[in-house]
Every structure is written in C-alpha cells, then in structure tokens.
C-alpha positions in Angstrom: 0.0 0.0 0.0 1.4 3.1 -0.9 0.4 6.4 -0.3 -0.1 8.3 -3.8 -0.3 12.2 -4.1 -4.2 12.2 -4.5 -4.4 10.4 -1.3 -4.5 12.6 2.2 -2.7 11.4 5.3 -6.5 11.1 7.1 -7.7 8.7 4.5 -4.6 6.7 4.4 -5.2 6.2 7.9 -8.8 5.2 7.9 -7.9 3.0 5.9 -5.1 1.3 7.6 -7.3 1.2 10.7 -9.6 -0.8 8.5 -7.4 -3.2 7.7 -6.1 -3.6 11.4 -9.7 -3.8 12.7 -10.2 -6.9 10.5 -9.9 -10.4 10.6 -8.7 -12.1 13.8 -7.3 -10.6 16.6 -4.1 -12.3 16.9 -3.1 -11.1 13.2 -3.9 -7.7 14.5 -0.2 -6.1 14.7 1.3 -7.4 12.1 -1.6 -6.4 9.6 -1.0 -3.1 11.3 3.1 -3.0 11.2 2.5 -3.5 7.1 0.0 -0.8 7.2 2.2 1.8 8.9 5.6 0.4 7.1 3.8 0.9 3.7 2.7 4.6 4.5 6.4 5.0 6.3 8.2 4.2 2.7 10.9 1.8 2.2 13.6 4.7 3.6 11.9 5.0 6.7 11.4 1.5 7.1 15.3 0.9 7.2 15.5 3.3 10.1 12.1 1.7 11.9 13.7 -1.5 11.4 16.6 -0.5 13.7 14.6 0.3 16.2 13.2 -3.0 16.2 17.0 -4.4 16.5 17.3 -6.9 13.7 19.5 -9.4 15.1 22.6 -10.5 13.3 24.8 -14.2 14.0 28.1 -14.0 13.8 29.9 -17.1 13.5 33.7 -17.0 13.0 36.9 -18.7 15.0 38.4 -15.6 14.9 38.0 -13.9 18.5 39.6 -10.4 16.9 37.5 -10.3 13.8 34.2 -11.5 16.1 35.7 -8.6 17.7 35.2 -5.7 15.1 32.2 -7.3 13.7 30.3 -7.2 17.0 31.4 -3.4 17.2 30.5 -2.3 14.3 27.6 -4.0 13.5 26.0 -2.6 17.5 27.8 0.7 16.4 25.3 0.7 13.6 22.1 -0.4 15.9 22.2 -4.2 15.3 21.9 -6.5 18.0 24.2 -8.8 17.4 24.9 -12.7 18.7 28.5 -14.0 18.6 29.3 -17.9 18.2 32.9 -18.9 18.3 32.5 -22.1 16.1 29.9 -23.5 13.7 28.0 -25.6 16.1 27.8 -22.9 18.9 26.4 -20.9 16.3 24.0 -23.5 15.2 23.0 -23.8 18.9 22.4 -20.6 19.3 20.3 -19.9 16.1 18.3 -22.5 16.9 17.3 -20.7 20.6 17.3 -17.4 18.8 16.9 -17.2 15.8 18.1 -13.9 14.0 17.6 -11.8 10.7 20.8 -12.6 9.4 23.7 -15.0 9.4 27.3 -13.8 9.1 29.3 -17.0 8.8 33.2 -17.9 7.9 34.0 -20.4 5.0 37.3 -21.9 7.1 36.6 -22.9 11.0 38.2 -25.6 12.7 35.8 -29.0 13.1 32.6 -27.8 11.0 33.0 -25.8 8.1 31.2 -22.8 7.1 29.9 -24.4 4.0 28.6 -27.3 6.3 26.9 -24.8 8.4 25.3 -23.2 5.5 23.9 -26.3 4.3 22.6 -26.8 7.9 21.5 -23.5 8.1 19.4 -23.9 5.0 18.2 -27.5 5.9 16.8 -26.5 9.4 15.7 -22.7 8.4 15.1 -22.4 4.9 14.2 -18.4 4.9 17.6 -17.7 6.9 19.6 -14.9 5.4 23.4 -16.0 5.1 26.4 -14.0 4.4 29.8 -16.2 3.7 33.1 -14.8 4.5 36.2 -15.7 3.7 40.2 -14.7 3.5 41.4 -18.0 2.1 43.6 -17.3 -1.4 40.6 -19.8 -3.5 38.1 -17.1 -1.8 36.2 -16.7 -5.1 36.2 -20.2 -6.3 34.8 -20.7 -1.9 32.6 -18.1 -2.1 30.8 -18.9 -5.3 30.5 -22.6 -3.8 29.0 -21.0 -0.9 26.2 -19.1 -3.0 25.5 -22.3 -4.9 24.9 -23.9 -1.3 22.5 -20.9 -0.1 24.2 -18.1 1.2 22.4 -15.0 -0.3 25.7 -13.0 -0.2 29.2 -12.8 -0.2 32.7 -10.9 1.5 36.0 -11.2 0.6 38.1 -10.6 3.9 40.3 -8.2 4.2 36.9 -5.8 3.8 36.5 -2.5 5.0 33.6 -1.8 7.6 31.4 0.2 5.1 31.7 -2.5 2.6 30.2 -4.7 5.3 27.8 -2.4 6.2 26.5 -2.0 2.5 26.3 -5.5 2.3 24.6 -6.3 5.6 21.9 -3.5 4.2 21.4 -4.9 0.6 20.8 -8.2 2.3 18.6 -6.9 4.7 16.4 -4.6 2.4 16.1 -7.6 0.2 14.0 -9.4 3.0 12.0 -6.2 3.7 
C-alpha cells in the first residue's frame, strides 16, 4: 500500500485502521506494522527497522574479527549474537533465531559451507552471508552461493563494505 499524491494522510489512515480492525485478533499487529511500514516508505522502514534491532549471527573462529564485527555491527544499531564455532552458532540460532547469518567459510571441526547447508536445511528463509580470507576465496565463495548463502565478502573488507552488504541483504528481506 502506498500512499499516492491524490491520497491525504487522514484517509490513508482510515484505511489502515480498516485493515487492522479486521480479521482475527491475533493477526492484528502485524496487519498493522505492514499498514504503517507501507505509509512509512521503504527509507523509513530501514531506520524503523533498527529500532526494532534486527539481530545478526556471527559465527567466525576468529576472536579479533568476532571482535570488530560485533562493534561495528551494534555501532550501527544491530543486535548482534557471537558464536565462536559453527555448532555454537548452530546452537544458538536455533534458541534465537536472527535476521541474518554472518558465517566464515574456514573454521576448525565444522566448516562454514557445512553450516550453511545446515542452516538452509533447518531454516530455509535464513539470510546468510559467507566470509572468507582464504587465497581460492572466489572459487569458496561462489560454492557457498550455490549452497545458499544469499551473499558474499571477501576478507580483508573494509567496515562500510560490510555495512552496505549487511543493508542490501537486509532490504532484500524487507
């Protein structure tokens, strides 16, 4: 539903108020959040979404790059979940579930492509990101897209790369 130029606020609002007043009461919020986040435009949603802390896994061996990922990505209004190894990580997205997965190709025990094909077993809809630093990193990355990661980094990667990528990915699911 968007709001064209014809349209005034007040109607726009009757009419989300009909939708929200409809139907059974337990589909009452979210009929009401898509109400409110069509009228709010996709911009706005970004921003509204934040609010709401979409909640990012991230699942690398690497305690310093956990590190900076965690900080940026709560820098930037994320809530963020850290797992030091693929099955931790699996563990943990299985009690809480999140928006997105940030996972490393190369991990000691279980790989990252292993979790990814976990991942997408177990949670079909589940956003993945693969990252990687390994010198095949494209020939690893593409492997992990053909397994079901919806995106891929190249490490070393500069935080506003991650950022823009973390953003397409999540816009997509919008």
């Amino acid at each position: 539903m968007e709001l064209n130029e014809e349209e005034t606020l007040p109607k726009t609002m009757l009419r989300i108020d009909r939708v929200c007043s409809s139907g059974k009461p337990s589909q009452w919020w979210s009929r009401c959040f898509q109400g409110f986040s069509a009228l709010l435009g996709r911009s706005s949603r970004r921003r509204f979404a934040r609010w709401w802390r979409t909640r990012i896994l991230v699942i690398d061996d690497d305690a310093e790059l956990r590190a900076t990922l965690d900080q940026t990505l709560k820098s930037t209004g994320y809530d963020v979940l850290l797992a030091a190894n693929a099955q931790a990580g699996l563990d943990l997205y299985r009690r809480q579930p999140a928006d997105l997965v940030i996972t490393d190709i190369f991990m000691p025990e279980k790989e990252g492509l292993e979790t990814i094909i976990e991942l997408r077993r177990e949670f079909p809809e589940v956003a993945i990101i693969a990252m990687t630093g390994q010198p095949t990193a494209s020939a690893l990355l593409s492997a992990a897209r053909g397994l079901g990661a919806v995106q891929t980094i190249a490490k070393p990667f500069q935080p506003e790369e991650l950022l823009r990528v973390v953003e397409e990915v999540l816009a997509r699911r919008a």
